[in-house]
Residue, then its C-alpha position, 0 to 999 in steps of 0.5 A: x483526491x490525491x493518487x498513488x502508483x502502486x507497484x507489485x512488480x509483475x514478471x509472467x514467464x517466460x522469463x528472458x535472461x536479465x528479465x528482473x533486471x530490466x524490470x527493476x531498472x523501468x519501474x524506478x524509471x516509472x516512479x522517477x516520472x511520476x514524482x516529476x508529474x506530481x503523483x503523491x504516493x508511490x506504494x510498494x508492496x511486499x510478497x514473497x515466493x509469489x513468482x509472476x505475480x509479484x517480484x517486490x520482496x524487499x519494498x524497503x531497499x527499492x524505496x531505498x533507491x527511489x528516495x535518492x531518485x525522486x523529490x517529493x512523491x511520498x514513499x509508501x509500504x502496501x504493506x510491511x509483513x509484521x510478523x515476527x518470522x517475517x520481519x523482525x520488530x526492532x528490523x522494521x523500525x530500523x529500516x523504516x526510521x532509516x528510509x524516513x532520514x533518507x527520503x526527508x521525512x516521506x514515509x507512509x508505513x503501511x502494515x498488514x499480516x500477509x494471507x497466502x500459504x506460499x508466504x505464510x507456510x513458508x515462514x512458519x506464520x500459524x494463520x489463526x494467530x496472525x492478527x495477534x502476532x501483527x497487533x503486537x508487532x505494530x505496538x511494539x514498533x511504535x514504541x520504538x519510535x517514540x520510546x529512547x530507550x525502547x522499554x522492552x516487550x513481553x507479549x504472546x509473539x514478541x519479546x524483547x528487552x530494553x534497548x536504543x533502537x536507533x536511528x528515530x525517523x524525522x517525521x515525528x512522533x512516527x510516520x503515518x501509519x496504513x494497514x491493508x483492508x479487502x473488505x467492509x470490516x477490516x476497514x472499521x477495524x483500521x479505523x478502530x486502530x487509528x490507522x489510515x485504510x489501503x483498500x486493496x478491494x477494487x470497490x464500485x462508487x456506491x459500495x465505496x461511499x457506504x464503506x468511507x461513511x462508516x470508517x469515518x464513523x469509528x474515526x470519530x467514536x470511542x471506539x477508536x484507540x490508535x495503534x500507533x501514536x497518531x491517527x491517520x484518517x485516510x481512505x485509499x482504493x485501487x483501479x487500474x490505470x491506462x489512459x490513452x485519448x483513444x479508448x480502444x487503444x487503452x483497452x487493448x494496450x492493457x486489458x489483458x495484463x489487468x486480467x492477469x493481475x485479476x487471476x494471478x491474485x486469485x491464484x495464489x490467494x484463493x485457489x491456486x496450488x503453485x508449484x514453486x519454480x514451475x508456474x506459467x500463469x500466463x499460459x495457464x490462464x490462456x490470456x490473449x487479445x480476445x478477450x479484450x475485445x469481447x469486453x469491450x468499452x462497456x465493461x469500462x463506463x462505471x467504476x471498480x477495478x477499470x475506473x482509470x482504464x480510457x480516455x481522460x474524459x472518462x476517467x475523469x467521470x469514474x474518478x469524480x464519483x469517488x471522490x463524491x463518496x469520499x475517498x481520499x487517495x486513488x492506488x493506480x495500477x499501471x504496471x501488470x502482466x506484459x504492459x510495454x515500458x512506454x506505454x506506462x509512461x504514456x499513461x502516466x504522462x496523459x493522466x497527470x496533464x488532463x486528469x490530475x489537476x481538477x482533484x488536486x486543486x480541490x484537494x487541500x480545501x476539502x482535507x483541511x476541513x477534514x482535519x479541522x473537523x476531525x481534531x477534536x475526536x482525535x485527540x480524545x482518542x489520542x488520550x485513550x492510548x496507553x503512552x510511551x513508557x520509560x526504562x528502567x533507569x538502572x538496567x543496563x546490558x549484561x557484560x560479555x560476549 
């Protein structure tokens, strides 16, 4: 398996003077770190209006930063809101093509629609139409990567004439491309689409194993058509990390802020009713060191959302049963709630040193064979997409202001 930090950006109030800045300045610190221990992925998400829970709206200007900070860890977008309202196709393929030039070709282009009222009401986005709105803005950005001109768009949600979007990314035809899923059959959808899985469903072993099985199942049928011009055969679940050869310790350095992750999520994405410039989650939520105790190291001996939470002993038990079922990528949550700066930094230092090295050693063999064994199928389904198309030879811009 290889690991990926996965970054929201979490800010509880109350909130300090210079509170943002400190918290921008020590998570570039915390990816620079990660890239010298070898993480493989860093994801950004991107939200917007979700005070608290996430302070990461502009994923592709962070990224910006991190790709002339770091050297090799792979600069991820969990994930790029594709709606037209939110971001504009021929902007996304702008701004991807120009971080893939910048980073050296170390983009992993990860889309979704969005979900909560806060973001989607607040850019006009109709939930009933926004699959549709994202299916066509994923085609349509592809398409600029590979097509010189772009040929042009005329669907439902997106219109655009023929035009050079320009710069092309480095990695050709495209970067890989990701798409969010928080349940069984948004994973076989990403499959259906050629797109690697960010499961953002803190899945058990067993239910994770059941749900690699059946995405790697349409990976290798007819039904897979690739949205893009590649298929990325990937499965990535999340856990939150806090390793401390003392488990107590880890517990109550972290527990506390993963609750508030839990029920911040829950908040705006379910039940929440927030009032914009007002919210006190924290408070609200009433969290405190009790509750971490009375969880205790039990609520920590199996896998899902704590599998990554103890020592290295334990994590790497939980760790092996997903890779046992299959899962290529691990997204560790390490920053949440009112997690100290170092003590992150402890835990990712731990955890590449004793942790690390068994997977990645047995990593590469294993995704070999994979891609050995997958080749044939995807190139059928390559064959299925319709191809890059050309523009009109003889259309030009119409003169004028």
């Amino acid at each position: 398996m290889r690991f990926g930090l996965f970054q929201e950006l979490q800010l509880p109030r109350p909130w300090q003077p210079g509170a943002e800045h400190q918290l921008f300045t020590e998570a570039l610190a915390q990816v620079e770190l990660a890239d010298r221990l070898g993480f493989d992925y860093v994801w950004l998400v991107e939200h917007h209006f979700l005070e608290e829970y996430s302070h990461s709206s502009a994923p592709e200007v962070f990224l910006g930063a991190v790709s002339q900070r770091t050297r090799d860890i792979r600069l991820g977008h969990g994930i790029m809101a594709l709606p037209p309202a939110v971001n504009h196709p021929a902007r996304v393929a702008e701004r991807i093509a120009t971080l893939d030039l910048l980073s050296g070709g170390r983009v992993e282009f990860g889309t979704g629609t969005g979900a909560t009222e806060a973001e989607l009401g607040g850019f006009g986005v109709h939930r009933e139409t926004k699959h549709e709105q994202w299916a066509e803005a994923l085609d349509a950005v592809t398409r600029m990567f590979v097509e010189d001109p772009f040929a042009g768009y005329s669907g439902r949600h997106v219109s655009m004439p023929p035009r050079n979007v320009i710069p092309k990314p480095l990695q050709r035809p495209h970067p890989p491309l990701w798409t969010s899923c928080n349940r069984r059959e948004a994973m076989l959808a990403a499959a259906r689409n050629g797109l690697g899985a960010l499961t953002f469903a803190f899945a058990e072993p067993d239910q994770a194993a059941q749900w690699v099985t059946a995405y790697y199942d349409v990976i290798g049928s007819p039904e897979c058509v690739p949205a893009g011009f590649s298929v990325n055969p990937q499965v990535a679940v999340t856990a939150y990390l806090m390793c401390h050869k003392d488990e107590p310790t880890a517990i109550e350095q972290s527990l506390d802020s993963h609750y508030f992750f839990a029920r911040s999520l829950a908040y705006y994405f379910n039940h929440g009713r927030p009032r914009p410039g007002r919210t006190a989650l924290w408070e609200e939520f009433a969290i405190d060191q009790s509750r971490a105790a009375r969880a205790g190291l039990d609520d920590m001996s199996l896998g899902g959302a704590y599998a990554a939470v103890g020592s290295p002993e334990r994590i790497r038990r939980n760790l092996r049963q997903y890779e046992a079922a299959g899962v290529d990528q691990i997204l560790l949550i390490a920053q949440t709630g009112r997690i100290r700066h170092e003590h992150i930094c402890a835990s990712l230092e731990l955890f590449a040193q004793e942790v690390m090295p068994e997977f990645h050693e047995r990593h590469e063999p294993a995704e070999r064979r994979k891609t050995e064994r997958l080749a044939p199928a995807i190139e059928a389904a390559l064959a299925r997409r319709e191809p890059a198309r050309a523009a009109p030879v003889d259309y030009r811009i119409a003169a004028g202001r």
